[in-house]
N, C-alpha and C positions, 0 to 999 in steps of 0.2 A: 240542432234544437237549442231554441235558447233557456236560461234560466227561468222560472219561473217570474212575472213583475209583480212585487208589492207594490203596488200604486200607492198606498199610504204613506211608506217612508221605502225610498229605493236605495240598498244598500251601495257604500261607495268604497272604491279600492281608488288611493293616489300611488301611485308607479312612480319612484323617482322621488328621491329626499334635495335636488339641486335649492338652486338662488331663486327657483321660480314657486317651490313649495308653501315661501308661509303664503303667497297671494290666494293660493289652493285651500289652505287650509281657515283663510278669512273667508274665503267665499263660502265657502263650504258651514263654516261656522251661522254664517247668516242664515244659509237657506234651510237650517233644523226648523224643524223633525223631519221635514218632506225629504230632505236627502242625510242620511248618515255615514259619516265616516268611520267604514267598520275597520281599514287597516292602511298601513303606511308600507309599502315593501321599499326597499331599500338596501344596497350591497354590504352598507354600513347602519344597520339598525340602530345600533351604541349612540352613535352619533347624532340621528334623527328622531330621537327620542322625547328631546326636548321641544320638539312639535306640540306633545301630549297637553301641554299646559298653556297653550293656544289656540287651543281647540274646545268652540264652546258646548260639543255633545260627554258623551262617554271615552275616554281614552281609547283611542284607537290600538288594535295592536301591530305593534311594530316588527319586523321580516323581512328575513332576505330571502324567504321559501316563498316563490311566485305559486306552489303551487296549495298552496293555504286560502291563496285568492281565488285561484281555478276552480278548486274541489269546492269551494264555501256557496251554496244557493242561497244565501242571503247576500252576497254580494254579486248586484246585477248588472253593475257599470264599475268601471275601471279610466281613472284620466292619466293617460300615458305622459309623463315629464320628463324620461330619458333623452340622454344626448341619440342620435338618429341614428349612431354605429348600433345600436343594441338591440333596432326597434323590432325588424322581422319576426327572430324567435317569439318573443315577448306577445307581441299581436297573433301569433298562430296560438299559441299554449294561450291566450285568452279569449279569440275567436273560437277554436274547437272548442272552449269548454262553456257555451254560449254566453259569454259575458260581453255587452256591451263596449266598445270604444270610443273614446272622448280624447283624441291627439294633440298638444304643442306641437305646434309648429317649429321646422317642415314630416310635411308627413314621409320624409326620408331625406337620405342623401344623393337623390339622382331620382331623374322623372320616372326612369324604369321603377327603380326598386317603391317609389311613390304608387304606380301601377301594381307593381304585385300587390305591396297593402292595400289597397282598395277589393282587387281579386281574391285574396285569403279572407277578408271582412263577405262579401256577397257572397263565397261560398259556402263561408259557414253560415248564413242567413243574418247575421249581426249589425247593429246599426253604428256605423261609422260617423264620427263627426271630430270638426279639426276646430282649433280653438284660436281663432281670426277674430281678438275680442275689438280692435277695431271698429268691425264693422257696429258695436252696439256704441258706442261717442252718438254722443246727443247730435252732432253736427251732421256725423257721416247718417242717423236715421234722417234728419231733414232733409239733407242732401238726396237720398235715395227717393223721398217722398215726392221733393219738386217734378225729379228729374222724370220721374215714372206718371206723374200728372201732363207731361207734355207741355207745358206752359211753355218752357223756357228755349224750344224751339230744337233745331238740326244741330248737334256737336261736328265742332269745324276744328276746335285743336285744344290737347291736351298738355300740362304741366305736372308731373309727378318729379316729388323733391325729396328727398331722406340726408338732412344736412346734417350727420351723426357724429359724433367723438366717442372714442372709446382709447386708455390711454395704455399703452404698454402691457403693463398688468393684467389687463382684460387678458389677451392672449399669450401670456407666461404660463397661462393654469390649465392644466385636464386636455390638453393639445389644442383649446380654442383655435380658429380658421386653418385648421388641418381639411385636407377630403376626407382622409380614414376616420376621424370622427364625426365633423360636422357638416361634410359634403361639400365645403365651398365656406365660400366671406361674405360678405354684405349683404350681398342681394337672397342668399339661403337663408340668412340667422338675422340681420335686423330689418330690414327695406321689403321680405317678403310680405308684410304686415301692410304697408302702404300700398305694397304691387298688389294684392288680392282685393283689397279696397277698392283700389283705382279699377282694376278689373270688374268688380260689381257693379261699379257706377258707369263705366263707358261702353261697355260690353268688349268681345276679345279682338285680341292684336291678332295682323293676317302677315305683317311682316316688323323684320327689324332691323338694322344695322347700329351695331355695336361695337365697343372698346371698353375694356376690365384690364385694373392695372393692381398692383401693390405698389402704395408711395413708396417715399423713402421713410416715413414717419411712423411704420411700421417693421417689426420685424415678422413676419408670418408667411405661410405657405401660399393661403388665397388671397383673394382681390381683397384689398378694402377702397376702391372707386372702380365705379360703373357709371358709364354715359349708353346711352340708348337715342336711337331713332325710331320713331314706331308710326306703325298705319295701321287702321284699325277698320276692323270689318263694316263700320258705320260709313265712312269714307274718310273720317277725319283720320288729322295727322299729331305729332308729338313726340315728348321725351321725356326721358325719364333721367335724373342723375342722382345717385349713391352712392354714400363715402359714412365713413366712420376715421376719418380725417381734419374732419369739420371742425374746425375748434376758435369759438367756442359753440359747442351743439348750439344747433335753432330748430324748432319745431319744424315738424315733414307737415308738408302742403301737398293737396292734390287741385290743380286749376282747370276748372273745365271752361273753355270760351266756347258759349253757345250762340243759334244765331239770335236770340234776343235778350241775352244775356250771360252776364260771367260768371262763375261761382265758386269760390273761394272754401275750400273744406280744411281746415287746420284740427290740429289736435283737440283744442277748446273752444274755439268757435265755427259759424261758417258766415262767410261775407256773401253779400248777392249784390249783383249791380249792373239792373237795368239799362238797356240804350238808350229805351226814348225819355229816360229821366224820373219817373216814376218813385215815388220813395221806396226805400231797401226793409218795411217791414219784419221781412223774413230772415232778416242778417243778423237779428236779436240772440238767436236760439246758442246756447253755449252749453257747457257741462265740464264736470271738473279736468283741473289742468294732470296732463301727465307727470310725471317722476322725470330728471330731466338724466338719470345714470342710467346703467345697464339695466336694470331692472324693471320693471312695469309695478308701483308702488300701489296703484289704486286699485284694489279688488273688486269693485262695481262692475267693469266691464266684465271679467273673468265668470262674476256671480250670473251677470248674464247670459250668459252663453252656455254655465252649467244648468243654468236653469230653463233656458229652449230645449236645451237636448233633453233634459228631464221629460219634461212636456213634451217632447215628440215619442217617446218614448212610451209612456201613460197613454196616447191621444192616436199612436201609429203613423206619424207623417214625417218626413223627412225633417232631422234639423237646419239651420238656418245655415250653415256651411255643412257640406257632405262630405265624405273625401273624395267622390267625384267631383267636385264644384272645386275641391282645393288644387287639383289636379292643372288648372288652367294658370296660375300662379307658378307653379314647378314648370310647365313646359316654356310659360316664357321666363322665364331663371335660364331655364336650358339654349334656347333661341337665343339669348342675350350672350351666353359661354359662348357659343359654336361660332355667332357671325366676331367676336371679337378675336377668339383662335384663327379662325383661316381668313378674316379682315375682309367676307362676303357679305352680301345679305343673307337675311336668311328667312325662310316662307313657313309661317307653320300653318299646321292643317287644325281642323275643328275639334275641341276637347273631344277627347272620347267617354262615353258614358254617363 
């Protein structure tokens, strides 16, 4: 059973004090009164404290007792920020105690353990949703808009780019591109963002062949580059390449070539470009530029995506990424590991659920 919803102001639990909390706590700040930040849990409370005073409602209280949030019926939603080693427990003591989940990305460390979170969310009746803010970019909604009007004809081949840097440092800290805690390198922790994207817009991949490597430009466990070959259930073909090597970072591009045209989807803009000549109208529509470090700097997207889930939640319809929906991203993560381990292809089957 789940908690009771004030539909008036929905109370909110942030899980996780990381590098990703103040964007949570901006968003969150915007979207008062209709959503409140009733508390911060945290391993280190001491530390995350300092939140309190960036936060535009009533001082949240701050805990490392998850079950403060469990036992509290005025907290109805909970946005999971944990590194993906912690996530399991955490989602069951919040699921059994009908609270809402709102997940960062990935919603694990492996497509299984991704499956059972989704399985402990349905059984306990809770609504599950993964924070893919991405897909709210002024670019990626036009993009979605054209593509689903038919205009722009049959997808014949695809370009997905995540040309990343990230320097050393990044992975000195909290075992960053370990499996034990983060499940994996590039393609888990920053290019799944792109890959779920790219997945919304072309619909799903039916095969892959693959190679995932560690430069020498890194010291760490997982990949930081991934090349992909991909075929997709539409007919068309493509690739995908991922690195956090890049240097100096350049904005991830998704390229779709259609048969009546091409379409350029970038962080801050989106390009369109006609065959038979016709002016690129549609190529106008932009939105603000990304943060270009590790961090996601602009809270707009994040506010949007707390704010769908809100709304579905009030309204009863599914949000705009589900964790079933996010499921289709982690299987091909996984597809993308396996054909580059045994250097096969590799066939995956139809998301489940």
């Amino acid at each position: 059973m789940t908690k009771p919803l004030n539909t008036a102001q929905i109370g909110v639990a942030l899980i996780g004090a990381g590098m990703i909390a103040p964007t949570h706590i901006a968003a969150l700040s915007a979207l008062q009164p209709q959503l409140c930040l009733r508390a911060v849990v945290s391993n280190r409370p001491e530390r995350a404290a300092h939140y309190a005073s960036q936060y535009a409602g009533p001082a949240p209280l701050f805990t490392a007792d998850l079950a403060l949030v469990t036992g509290d019926p005025t907290i109805q939603m909970a946005i999971v920020a944990t590194p993906p080693s912690v996530r399991i427990d955490l989602i069951t003591a919040l699921a059994e105690s009908g609270t809402h989940i709102l997940l960062e990305k990935p919603v694990a460390r492996t497509l299984d353990e991704a499956q059972q979170v989704a399985g402990i969310c349905d059984r306990a009746g809770v609504t599950l949703g993964v924070l893919f803010q991405h897909r709210m970019r002024a670019p990626s909604l036009a993009a979605a808009h054209l593509i689903a009007s038919g205009s722009l004809g049959k997808l014949g081949h695809v370009e997905i780019a995540a040309p990343l840097w990230r320097d050393q440092s990044y992975y000195n800290e909290l075992g960053r591109g370990t499996y034990a805690r983060d499940g994996g390198g590039v393609l888990l922790t920053q290019a799944i963002h792109t890959i779920d994207l790219a997945l919304s817009l072309t619909g799903p991949v039916t095969s892959v062949r693959a190679m995932t490597a560690t430069t020498p430009l890194h010291q760490m466990e997982a990949e930081d580059f991934a090349v992909a070959g991909l075929t997709f259930a539409n007919g068309g073909v493509g690739s995908l390449v991922a690195s956090t090597a890049s240097f100096p970072q350049r904005p991830e591009t998704i390229t779709l070539h259609f048969e009546h045209a091409s379409l350029c989807v970038g962080t801050s803009d989106l390009r369109l470009i006609w065959r038979d000549g016709r002016p690129c109208a549609d190529a106008q529509i932009s939105g603000p530029a990304t943060d270009t470090g590790p961090a996601i700097a602009k809270h707009q997207w994040h506010q949007a995506v707390i704010q769908d889930f809100a709304d579905a939640l009030r309204q009863g319809h599914p949000p705009m990424v589900t964790g079933h929906a996010a499921l289709a991203a982690h299987q091909l993560i996984t597809a993308i590991e396996d054909s580059s381990r045994t250097g096969q292809p590799v066939t995956l089957s139809p998301p489940q659920g």
